[in-house]
C-alpha positions, 0 to 999 in steps of 0.5 A, a space after each residue: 475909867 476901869 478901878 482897881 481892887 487891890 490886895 496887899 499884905 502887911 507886917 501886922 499882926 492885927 490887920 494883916 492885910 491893905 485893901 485899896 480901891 484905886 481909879 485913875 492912878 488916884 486913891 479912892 479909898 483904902 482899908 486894913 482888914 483882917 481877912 483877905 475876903 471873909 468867908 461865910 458868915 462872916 463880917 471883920 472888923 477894919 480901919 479905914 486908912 487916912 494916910 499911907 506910909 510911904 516906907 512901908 513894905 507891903 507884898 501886893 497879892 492881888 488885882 482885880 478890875 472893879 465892875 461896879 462901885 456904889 454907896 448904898 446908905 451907910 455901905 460902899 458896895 462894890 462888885 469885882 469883875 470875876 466869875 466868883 468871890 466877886 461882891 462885898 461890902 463895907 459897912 461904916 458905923 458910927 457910935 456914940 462915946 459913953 462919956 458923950 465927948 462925941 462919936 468914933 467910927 466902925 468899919 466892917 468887911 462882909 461879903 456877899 456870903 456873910 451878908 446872906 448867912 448873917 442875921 441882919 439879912 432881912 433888916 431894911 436900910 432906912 428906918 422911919 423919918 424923925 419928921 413928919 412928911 411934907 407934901 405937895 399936891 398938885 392944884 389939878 387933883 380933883 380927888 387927891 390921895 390921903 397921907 395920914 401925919 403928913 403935912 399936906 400943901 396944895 400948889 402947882 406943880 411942874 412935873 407928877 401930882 405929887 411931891 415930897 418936899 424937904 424946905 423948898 426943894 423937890 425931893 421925890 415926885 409921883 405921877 399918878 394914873 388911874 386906869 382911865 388917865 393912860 388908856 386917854 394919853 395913848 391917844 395923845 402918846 407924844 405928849 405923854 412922853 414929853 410928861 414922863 420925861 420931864 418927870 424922870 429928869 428927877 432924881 427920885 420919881 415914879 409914875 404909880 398905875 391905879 390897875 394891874 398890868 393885865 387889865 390893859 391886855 383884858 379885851 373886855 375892859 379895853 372894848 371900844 377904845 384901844 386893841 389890847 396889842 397896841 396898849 401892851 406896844 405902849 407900856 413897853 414903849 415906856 418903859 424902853 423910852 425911860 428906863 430910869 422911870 419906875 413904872 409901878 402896877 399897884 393895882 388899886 387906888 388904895 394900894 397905889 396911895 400905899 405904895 406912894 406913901 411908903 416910897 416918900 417915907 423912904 426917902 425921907 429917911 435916907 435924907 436923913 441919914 448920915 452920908 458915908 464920907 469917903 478920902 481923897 475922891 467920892 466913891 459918888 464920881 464914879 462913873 461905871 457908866 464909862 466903864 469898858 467892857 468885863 476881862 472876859 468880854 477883852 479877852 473874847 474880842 481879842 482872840 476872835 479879832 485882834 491877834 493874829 491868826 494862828 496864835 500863841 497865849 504870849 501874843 494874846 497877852 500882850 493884846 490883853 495886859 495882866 490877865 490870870 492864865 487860869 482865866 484866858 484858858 477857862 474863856 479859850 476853852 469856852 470859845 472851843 466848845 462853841 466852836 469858834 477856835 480850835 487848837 492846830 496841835 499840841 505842843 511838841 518839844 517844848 513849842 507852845 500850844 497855838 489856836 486858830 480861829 475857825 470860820 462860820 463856814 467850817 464849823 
């Protein structure tokens, strides 16, 4: 189900204007703003808004499909579906009170081009954990990796040879391969994707190489037990059989013990880490999974295959809803320089422009 980015405009001086996101006929979330899309550098402070008075008049001034909508940490990340203006962010703060009677909240609206321009561009998201890491090792490791400061606990494990703990819970796993390991379970292929599967049904989990990409291609160092092109046909195999797998060549066991030590710490910290709460519907329920195809994409599939051939731009707009004219004339004339419509005319005493669709036998 598409949502809907919504601009209004309001009465006040302050916050001049409303930007709602909506899904469903449902309020996902609505701020006043002081700009209408900041511009670069820039990030305006905002109110996020509890409740909407009925008898205030506001102007909508824009509406836009929503491509994407996400939370990342402490931001609710959203990207619109339009060829530009079309990524930002709210940014939700919370501060302590200098008199300790608790903590108020800050909001701040940055689009992509103040985020890039402002000084906190390359400042991570998660800091370190406040609490040493808990580890479980699986029984099965003969010579398991060092995690220095953690709390390390030896137990079978159902899925990787590694996994984060917070209590009881599996919070992240790690499968790890050296480069001995996968070369042997090519043999056995099924089975390994029987592994990985299991291992990806994890929220948060990795399957961490102990060797370069490359060394699989190097027909030196698979001598004698797999032809290089069918090694490469596997590695592509898995990452085509589980794309919600990270696959990571770290090269070494040193780097790959690294690499998995930072990605438990990251977690770590993000569980930690106050989560962004949201009005009336969880910004989490949104499902872009089931999101439909882009205004661009609606408009192609019904000029190329749902209007009636010739056609006017009234006809395709009632195929296409409330479209921007600018944008059905900016697709029209991409489709006309690919050579898929062409213009029988212009428009004569007044008599509307119309486009036929030409055959691939024509053009």
């Amino acid at each position: 189900m598409t949502a809907l980015w919504i601009v209004e405009r309001t009465a006040s001086r302050r916050f001049p204007f409303r930007v709602s996101i909506e899904q469903g006929g449902r309020l996902v979330v609505a701020f006043r703003v002081q700009a209408r899309w900041p511009g670069p550098g820039q990030q305006v402070f905002c109110l996020r808004e509890r409740e909407l008075d009925a008898a205030e008049a506001l102007e909508e001034v824009e509406r836009v499909p929503v491509a994407h909508l996400g939370r990342v940490g402490r931001k609710l990340t959203v990207a619109l579906d339009r060829p530009n203006r079309k990524r930002c962010e709210f940014l939700v703060v919370r501060k302590e009170r200098r008199d300790g009677s608790g903590a108020y909240e800050q909001v701040f609206f940055r689009t992509q081009s103040g985020i890039q321009a402002h000084r906190s561009r390359t400042r991570v998201e998660l800091g370190a954990p406040d609490t040493p890491l808990v580890i479980a090792v699986d029984s099965a490791e003969r010579y398991p990796w060092r995690f220095p400061g953690a709390v390390v606990r030896r137990r079978p494990l159902a899925a990787g040879d590694y996994a984060l703990l917070q209590g009881e819970r599996v919070a992240a796993v790690v499968e790890r391969k050296s480069f001995d390991n996968l070369l042997t379970d090519v043999g056995a292929i099924q089975a390994l994707h029987q592994q990985l599967a299991d291992l990806a049904s994890h929220e948060r989990s990795a399957l961490v190489i102990e060797a370069q990409y490359g060394d699989f291609l190097d027909p030196t160092r698979v001598r004698g037990r797999w032809p290089p092109a069918h090694v490469a046909r596997v590695l592509g195999e898995i990452a085509a059989l589980h794309p919600r797998l990270p696959v990571v060549f770290a090269g070494n066991r040193k780097l790959a013990n690294l690499w998995t030590e930072r990605f438990f710490l990251a977690v770590a910290a993000g569980a930690e880490a106050p989560a962004l709460e949201l009005p009336l519907v969880v910004a989490a329920r949104y499902d872009d999974t089931a999101r439909g195809p882009g205004t661009d994409v609606l408009i192609r599939e019904a000029v190329l295959g749902e209007v009636p051939t010739p056609f006017r731009l009234a006809q395709l707009a009632e195929r296409i809803g409330a479209v921007p004219a600018a944008r059905v004339r900016r697709v029209l004339a991409q489709l006309e320089r690919e050579g898929r419509i062409a213009r029988t005319g212009p428009g004569r005493k007044g008599r509307p422009v119309e486009w036929m669709r030409v055959s691939p036998g024509d053009r």
